[in-house]
VOGU-3710 file (C-alpha; in Angstrom, 3 decimals, decimal comma):
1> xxxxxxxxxx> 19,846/-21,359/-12,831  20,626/-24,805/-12,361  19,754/-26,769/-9,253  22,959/-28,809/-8,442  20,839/-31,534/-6,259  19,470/-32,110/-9,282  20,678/-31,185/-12,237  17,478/-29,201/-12,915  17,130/-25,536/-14,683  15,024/-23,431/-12,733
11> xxxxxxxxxx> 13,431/-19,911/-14,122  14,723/-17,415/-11,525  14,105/-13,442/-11,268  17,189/-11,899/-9,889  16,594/-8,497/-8,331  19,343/-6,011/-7,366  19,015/-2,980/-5,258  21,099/-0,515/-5,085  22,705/-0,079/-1,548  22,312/4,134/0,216
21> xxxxxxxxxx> 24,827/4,390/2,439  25,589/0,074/2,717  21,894/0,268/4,375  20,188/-2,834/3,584  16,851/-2,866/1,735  13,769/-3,296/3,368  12,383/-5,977/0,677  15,581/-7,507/1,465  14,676/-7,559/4,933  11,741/-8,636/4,596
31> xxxxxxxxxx> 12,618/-11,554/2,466  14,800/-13,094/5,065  11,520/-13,262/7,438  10,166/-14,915/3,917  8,235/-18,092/5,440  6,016/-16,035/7,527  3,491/-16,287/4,242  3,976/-19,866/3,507  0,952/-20,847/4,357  -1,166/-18,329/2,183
41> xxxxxxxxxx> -4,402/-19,314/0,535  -5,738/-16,343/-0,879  -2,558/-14,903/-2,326  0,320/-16,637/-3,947  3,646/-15,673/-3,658  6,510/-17,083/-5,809  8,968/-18,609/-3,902  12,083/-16,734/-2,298  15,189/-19,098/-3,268  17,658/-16,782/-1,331
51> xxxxxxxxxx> 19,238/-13,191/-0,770  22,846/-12,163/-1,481  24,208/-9,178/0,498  27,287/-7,005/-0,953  28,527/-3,799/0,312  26,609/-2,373/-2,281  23,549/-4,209/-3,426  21,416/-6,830/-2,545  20,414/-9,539/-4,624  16,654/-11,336/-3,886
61> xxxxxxxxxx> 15,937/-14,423/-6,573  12,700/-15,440/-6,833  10,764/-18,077/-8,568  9,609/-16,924/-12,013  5,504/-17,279/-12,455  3,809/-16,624/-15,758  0,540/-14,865/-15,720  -1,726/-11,937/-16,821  -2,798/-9,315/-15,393  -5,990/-9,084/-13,794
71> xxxxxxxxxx> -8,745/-6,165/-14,106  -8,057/-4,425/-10,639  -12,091/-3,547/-9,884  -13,078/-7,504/-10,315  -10,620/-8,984/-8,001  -11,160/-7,059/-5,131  -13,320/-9,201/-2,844  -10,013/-12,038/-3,616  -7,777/-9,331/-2,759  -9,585/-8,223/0,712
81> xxxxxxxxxx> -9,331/-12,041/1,846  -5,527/-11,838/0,855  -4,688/-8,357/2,578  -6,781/-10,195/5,761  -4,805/-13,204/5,563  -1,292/-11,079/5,932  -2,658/-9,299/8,663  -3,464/-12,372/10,206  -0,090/-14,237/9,415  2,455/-11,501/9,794
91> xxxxxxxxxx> 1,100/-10,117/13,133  1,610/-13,272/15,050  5,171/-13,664/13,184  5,801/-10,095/14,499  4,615/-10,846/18,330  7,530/-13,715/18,476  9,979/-11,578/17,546  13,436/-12,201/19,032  15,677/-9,232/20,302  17,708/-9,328/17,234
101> xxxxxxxxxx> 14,384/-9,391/15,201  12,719/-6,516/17,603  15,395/-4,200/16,033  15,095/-4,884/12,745  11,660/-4,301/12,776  11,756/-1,404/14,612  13,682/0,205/11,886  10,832/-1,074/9,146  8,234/0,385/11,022  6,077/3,087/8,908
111> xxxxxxxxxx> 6,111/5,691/11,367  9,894/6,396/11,495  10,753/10,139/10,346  13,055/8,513/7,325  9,832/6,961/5,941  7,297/9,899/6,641  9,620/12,770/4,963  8,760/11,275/1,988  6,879/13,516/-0,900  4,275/11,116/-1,239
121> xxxxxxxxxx> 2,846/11,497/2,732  3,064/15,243/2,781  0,094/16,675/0,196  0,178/19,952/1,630  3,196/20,783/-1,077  0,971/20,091/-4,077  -1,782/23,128/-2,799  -0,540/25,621/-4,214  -1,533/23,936/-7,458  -5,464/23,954/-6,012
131> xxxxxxxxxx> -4,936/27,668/-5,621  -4,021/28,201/-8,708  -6,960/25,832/-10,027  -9,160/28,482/-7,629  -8,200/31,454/-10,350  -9,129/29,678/-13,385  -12,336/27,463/-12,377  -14,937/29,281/-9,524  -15,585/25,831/-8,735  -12,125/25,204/-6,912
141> xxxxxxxxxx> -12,534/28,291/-4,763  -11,788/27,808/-1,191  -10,832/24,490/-1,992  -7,043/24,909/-0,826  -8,087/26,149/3,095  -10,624/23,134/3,059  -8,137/20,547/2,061  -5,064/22,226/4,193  -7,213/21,583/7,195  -7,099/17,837/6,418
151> xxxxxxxxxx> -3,601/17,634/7,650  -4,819/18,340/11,152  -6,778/15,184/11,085  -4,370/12,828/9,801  -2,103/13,720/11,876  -4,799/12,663/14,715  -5,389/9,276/12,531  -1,487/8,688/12,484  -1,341/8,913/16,596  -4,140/6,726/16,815
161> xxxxxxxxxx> -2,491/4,374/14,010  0,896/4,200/15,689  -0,561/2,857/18,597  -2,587/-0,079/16,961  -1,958/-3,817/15,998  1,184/-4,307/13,699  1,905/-6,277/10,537  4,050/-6,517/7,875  1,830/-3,952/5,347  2,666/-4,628/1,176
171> xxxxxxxxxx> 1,913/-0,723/0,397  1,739/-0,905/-3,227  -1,304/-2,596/-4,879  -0,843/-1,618/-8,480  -1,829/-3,758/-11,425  1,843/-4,229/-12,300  2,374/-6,321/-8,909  -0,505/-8,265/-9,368  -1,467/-10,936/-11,651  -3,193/-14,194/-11,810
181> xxxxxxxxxx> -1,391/-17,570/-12,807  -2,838/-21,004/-12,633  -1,684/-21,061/-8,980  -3,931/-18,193/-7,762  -3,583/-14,472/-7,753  0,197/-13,513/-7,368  1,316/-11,059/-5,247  4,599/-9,350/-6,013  7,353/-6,667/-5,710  7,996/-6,142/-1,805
191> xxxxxxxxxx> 10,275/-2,888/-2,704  7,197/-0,244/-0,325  7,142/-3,380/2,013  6,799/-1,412/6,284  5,757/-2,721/8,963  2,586/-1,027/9,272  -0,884/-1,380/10,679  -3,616/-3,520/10,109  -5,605/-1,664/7,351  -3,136/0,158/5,933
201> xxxxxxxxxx> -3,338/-2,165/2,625  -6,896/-1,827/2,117  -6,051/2,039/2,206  -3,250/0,999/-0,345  -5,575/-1,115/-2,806  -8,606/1,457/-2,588  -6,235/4,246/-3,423  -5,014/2,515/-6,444  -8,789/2,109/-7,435  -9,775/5,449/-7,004
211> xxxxxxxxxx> -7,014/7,356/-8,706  -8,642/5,070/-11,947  -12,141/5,457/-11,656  -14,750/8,017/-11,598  -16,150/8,406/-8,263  -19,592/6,015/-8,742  -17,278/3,234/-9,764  -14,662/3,464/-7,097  -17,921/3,327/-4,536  -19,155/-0,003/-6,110
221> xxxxxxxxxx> -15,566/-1,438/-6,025  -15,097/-0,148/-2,426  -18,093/-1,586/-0,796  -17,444/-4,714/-1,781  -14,560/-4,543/-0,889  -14,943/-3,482/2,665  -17,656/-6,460/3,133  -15,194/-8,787/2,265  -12,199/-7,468/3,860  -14,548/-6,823/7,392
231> xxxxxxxxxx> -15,772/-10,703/6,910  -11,946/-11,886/6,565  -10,525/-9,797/8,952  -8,944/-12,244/11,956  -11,391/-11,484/15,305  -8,396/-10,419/16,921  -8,154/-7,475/15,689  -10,567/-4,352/16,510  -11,993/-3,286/12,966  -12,928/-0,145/13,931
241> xxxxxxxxxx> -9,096/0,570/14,369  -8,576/-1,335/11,128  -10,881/1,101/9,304  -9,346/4,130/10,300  -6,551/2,860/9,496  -7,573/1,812/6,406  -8,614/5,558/5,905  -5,921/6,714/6,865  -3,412/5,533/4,356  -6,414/5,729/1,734
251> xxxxxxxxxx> -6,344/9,359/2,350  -2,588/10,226/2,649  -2,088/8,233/-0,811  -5,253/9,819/-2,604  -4,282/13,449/-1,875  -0,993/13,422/-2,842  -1,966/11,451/-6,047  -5,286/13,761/-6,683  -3,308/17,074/-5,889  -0,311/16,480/-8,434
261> xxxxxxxxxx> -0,031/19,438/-10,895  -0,158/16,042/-13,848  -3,026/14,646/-12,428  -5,198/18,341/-12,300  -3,581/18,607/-15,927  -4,624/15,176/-17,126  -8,296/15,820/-16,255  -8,070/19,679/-17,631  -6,990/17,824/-20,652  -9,943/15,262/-20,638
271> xxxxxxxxxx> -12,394/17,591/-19,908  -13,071/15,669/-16,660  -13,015/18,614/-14,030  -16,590/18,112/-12,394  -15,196/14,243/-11,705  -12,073/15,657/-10,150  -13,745/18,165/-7,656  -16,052/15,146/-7,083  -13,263/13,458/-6,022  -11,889/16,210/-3,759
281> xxxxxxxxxx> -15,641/16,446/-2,084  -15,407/12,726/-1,149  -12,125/12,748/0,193  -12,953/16,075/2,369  -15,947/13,973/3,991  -13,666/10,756/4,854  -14,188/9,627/8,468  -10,791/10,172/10,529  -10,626/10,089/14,056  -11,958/13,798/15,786
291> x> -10,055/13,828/19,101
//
């Protein structure tokens, strides 16, 4: 692309999405609120040189940034200071809202039905998978009842969620969206972008970080996490809320991952069943709220 003020090329990333309905994308959305993270430290985030809107698509172009990706277990004390710091920003962005603004968030927000009718929030679909697990392994008996009583609970820790401090919430902390550059550690691909809760990221990141690593691991990587994350968090916000909430999402993300019929088959084909139940164990004995 060449800047006509200028005469300059610029490396751009053009994005389309594909329109449902003429419905506007949320990353679209949430790129015309773009300079509510200008004034990040701990993330970087390449710079949004404008949206297009057609009946049918809309087009986001972004700055292109070289880097590599990182190793997702050493950056996580960097990454708890950046989820922190778009807590921080995007909650006081969202408290100014205008009327126009109110709306539009409104329809963002994580708890509408359009959002939670997705595959991915509702593990209980997957169990039948467990109960077949039951008749092959004695170690998965009872398993099934156990985790189908989770869904009691989080729907507890989504009443208590809906009613706690809002931000704009990334959802999607996989290596591919991450990668460091000689700016800082980039932070990319708004396409899960909600308006969610404070903690729902960290639930985001940890999830990604336990569906890689053996339990012992993913402990290591989450406590240090959760120090820095606790440390960064803005003293606005109540981080007991922020760590259920942070739970909560960890939780909804890690069963439907853990309970796929691929996942049970990739660690039948590893030989890695005794790590799997382990995994099943620790999710079972996750604090959630119990009124």
């Amino acid at each position: 692309m060449t800047d006509l003020s200028t005469g300059a090329t610029l490396d751009v990333v053009e994005k389309s999405i594909r329109k449902v309905a003429f419905i506007t994308s949320l990353e679209s959305r949430f790129y015309r609120e773009r300079d509510v993270l200008a004034d990040s430290v701990h993330f970087k985030h390449p710079a949004c040189l404008g949206v297009i809107e057609t009946p049918w698509e809309s087009l986001i172009f972004t700055d292109f940034v070289q880097g590599r990706a990182p190793r997702m277990a050493a950056i996580a004390v960097n990454v708890a200071r950046g989820i922190a710091e778009i807590e921080t920003l995007s909650s006081l962005h969202l408290q100014r809202a205008s009327r126009w603004q109110a709306h539009k968030f409104w329809t963002m927000d994580f708890f509408r039905p359009w959002y939670l009718l997705r595959s991915r929030f509702n593990f209980e679909r997957f169990l039948p998978s467990v109960e077949k697990l039951a008749k092959q392994d004695d170690h998965f008996i009872g398993l099934a009842e156990r985790l189908r009583a989770l869904s009691l609970a989080l729907r507890r820790a989504a009443g208590e969620a809906r009613n706690s401090q809002r931000c704009f919430s990334h959802m999607d902390y996989l290596r591919k969206n991450l990668f460091l550059s000689p700016q800082g550690l980039q932070l990319i691909d708004w396409s899960e972008v909600k308006v969610g809760r404070v903690g729902f990221d960290g639930g985001a990141y940890l999830s990604a970080i336990f569906r890689r690593n053996d339990l012992p691991g993913f402990i290591e990587v989450r406590d240090e996490f959760l120090q820095a994350y606790i440390e960064a968090l803005d003293e606005r916000f109540d981080r007991q809320s922020a760590t259920l909430n942070l739970n909560y999402i960890f939780l909804l993300n890690s069963l439907w991952h853990c309970l796929r019929p691929e996942t049970i088959a990739e660690y039948q084909q590893k030989e890695k069943m005794p790590s799997l139940r382990e995994k099943y164990d620790y999710l079972l004995t996750l604090p959630l709220p119990v009124k």
